[in-house]
N, C-alpha and C positions, 0 to 999 in steps of 0.2 A: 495350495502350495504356491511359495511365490518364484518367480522367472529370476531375481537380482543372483545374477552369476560372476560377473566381475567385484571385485574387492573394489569398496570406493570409500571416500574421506564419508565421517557421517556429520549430519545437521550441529552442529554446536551453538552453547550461547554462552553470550559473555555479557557480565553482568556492568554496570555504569552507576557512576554516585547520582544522586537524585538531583536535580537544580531546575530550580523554580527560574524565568527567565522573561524580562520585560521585550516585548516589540514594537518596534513603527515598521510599518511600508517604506519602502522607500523604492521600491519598483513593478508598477503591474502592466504583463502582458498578457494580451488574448492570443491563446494558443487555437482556440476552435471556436466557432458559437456559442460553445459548451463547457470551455476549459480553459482557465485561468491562473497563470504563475503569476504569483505575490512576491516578491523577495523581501524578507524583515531584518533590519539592523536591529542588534540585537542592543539591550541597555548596557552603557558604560558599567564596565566589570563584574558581569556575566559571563559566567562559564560558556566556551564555543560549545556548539552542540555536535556530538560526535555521527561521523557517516565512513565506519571503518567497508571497505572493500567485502563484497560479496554478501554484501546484509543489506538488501536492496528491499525489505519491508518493513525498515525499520520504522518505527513511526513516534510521534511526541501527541501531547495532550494537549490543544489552545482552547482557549479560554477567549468566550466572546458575551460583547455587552447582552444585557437584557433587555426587555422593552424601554424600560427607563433610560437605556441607556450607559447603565449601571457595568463596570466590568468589573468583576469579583474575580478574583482565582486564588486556586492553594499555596501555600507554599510551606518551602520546606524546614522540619526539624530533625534532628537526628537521622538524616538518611528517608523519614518518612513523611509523604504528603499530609498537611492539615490544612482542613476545609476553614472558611471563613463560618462566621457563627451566620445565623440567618438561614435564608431561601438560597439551597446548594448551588452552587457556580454551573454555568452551561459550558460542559466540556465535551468536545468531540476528539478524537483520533483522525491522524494525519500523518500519512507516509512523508519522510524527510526526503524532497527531492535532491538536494544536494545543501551541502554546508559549507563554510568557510571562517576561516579567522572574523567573529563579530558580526555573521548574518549566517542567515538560512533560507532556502527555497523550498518552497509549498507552493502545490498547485490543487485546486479548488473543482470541482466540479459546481457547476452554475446553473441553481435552479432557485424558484419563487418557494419553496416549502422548507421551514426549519429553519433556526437561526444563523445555522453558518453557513449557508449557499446564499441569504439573503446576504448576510453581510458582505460574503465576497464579490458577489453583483453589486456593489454598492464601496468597494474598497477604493479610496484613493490615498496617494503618498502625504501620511504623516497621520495617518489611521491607528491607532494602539490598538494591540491585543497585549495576552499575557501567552504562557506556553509552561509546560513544565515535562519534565523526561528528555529524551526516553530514558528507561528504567534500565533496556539490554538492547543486545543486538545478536539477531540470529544469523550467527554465519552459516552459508550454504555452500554446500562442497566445488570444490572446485576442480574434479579428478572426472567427472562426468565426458566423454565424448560429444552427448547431443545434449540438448535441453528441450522441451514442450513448455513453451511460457503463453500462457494465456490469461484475461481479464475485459472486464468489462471497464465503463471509464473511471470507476472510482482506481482501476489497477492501474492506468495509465502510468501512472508517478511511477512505481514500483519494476514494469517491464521497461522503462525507459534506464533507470538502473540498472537493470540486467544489462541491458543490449550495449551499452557503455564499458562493462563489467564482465561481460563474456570472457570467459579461460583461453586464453593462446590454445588453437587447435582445435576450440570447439564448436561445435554449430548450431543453429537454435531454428524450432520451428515456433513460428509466435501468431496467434491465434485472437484475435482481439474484436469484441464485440461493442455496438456502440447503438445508436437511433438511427442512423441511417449515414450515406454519406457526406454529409455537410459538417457529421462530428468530426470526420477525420481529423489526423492533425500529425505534423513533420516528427521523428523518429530520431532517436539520434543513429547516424549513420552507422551500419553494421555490415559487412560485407557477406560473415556467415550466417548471416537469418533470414531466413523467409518469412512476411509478414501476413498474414491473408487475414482481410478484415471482413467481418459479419456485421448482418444489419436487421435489427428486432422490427423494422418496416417491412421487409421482405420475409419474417417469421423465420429467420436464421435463428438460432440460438449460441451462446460459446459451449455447451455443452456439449451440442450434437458434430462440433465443428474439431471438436479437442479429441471425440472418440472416432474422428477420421484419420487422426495423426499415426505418424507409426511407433510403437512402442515398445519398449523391448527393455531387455538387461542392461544397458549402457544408455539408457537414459534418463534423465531426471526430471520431476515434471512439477512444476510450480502455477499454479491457479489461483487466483482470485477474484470474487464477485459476488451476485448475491447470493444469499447462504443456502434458499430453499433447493435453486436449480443445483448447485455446487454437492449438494450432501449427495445426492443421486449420483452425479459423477462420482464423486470419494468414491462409492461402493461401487462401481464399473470398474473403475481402475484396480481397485483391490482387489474383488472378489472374480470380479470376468477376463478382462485378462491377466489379473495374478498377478500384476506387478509389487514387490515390499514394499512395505510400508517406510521405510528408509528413505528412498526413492523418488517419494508422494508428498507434495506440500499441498493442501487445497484448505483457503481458509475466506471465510462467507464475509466478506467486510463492511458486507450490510445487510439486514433482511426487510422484506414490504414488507410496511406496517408496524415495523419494529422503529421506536427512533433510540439513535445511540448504544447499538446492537455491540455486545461483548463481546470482539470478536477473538476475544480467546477461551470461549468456550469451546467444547468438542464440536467440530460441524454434525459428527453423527455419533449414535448410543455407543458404541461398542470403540470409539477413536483413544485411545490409549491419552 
């Protein structure tokens, strides 16, 4: 049986026309050792890419070169993606950190494996990709008193959203796991959150850190990371302390060993 006792707005989406969109660089800062904001202009008469309020996991599809050097990507007909003919396009998922009239912000986690962590170690202004989406946006309620926001660094993007986005009156406990701390990195200023950062050098985990938090009726708890440790929480939160499923966002944005992981599959068997 679940705890959700108060009446609250529930999870909604809204759906977006599809548009295929050209990129340059044309600003990269190092936010961490680790963590890298790209800003891209987007091509002359491209649709702006939307980043409506309280849909802070929204995310698009970019398209990066090959070995060759080769950048292929879809684009669109009637509303739907079509692939280039050949060896399929290298598309990865990326939270929109923020938008504007003719660019967008993306930020990168930076690492030697896979083609878009190489690339973005290696990005400078006037660098092309391609991009296409997002498809929707999940708005997230805004009637919550507390919030539990938690992730590891690929959530970074997504709880910086939040905490800019927080509801008048509400408060947030944010929970964020990282390699240790040199990943740190500045926050956008929030007065109602407590941050408290975990370190997989110290064998913290955000898992074990998130069922420290307090949890209840009037609050709403949004997770992301990797999928394996994630599915295990899903079922804490559900099943142990019975929080609805209303209430619960947890969704695996990556898994080891997995590359270009679905992450809109179910995290676990029984996830509706």
């Amino acid at each position: 049986m679940s705890i959700l006792a108060a009446p609250h707005a529930p999870v909604t989406r809204e759906l977006h026309p599809l548009h295929a969109r050209g990129l340059t660089v044309s600003d990269v800062v190092d936010l961490s050792p680790v963590m890298r904001r790209i800003t891209f202009t987007l091509d002359e008469g491209d649709a702006d890419v939307p980043a409506p309020a309280m849909a802070p996991a929204d995310h698009i599809k970019l398209a990066f070169p090959d070995a060759a050097g080769e950048l292929r990507a879809p684009r669109v007909e009637d509303d739907r993606p079509v692939r280039p003919a050949g060896e399929p396009p290298i598309l990865r998922d990326y939270t929109v950190r923020a938008a504007a009239p003719g660019s967008v912000v993306i930020e990168f986690v930076l690492h030697e494996h896979g083609p878009a962590g190489r690339w973005a170690r290696a990005a400078r202004v006037g660098d092309r990709l391609a991009s296409i989406g997002p498809r929707g946006s999940i708005h997230f309620p805004a009637t919550y008193p507390r919030y539990v926001l938690g992730g590891d660094e690929t959530a970074l993007p997504a709880i910086s959203r939040w905490l800019e986005e927080l509801p008048d009156g509400a408060q947030a406990e944010v929970v964020l796991e990282v390699a240790d701390a040199s990943a740190r990195q500045a926050l956008p200023a929030c007065d109602a959150a407590w941050v408290r950062w975990v370190y997989r050098s110290e064998q913290e985990t955000l898992a074990d850190a998130i069922t420290e938090t307090r949890l209840d009726a009037d609050t709403f708890v949004f997770v992301a990371g990797e999928a394996t440790q994630l599915k295990n929480l899903r079922r804490y939160l559900l099943r142990h302390v019975g929080l609805d499923r209303a209430q619960v966002d947890v969704d695996g944005y990556w898994k080891q060993g997995t590359a270009n992981l679905d992450h809109h599959a179910p995290l676990d068997d029984d996830e509706d």
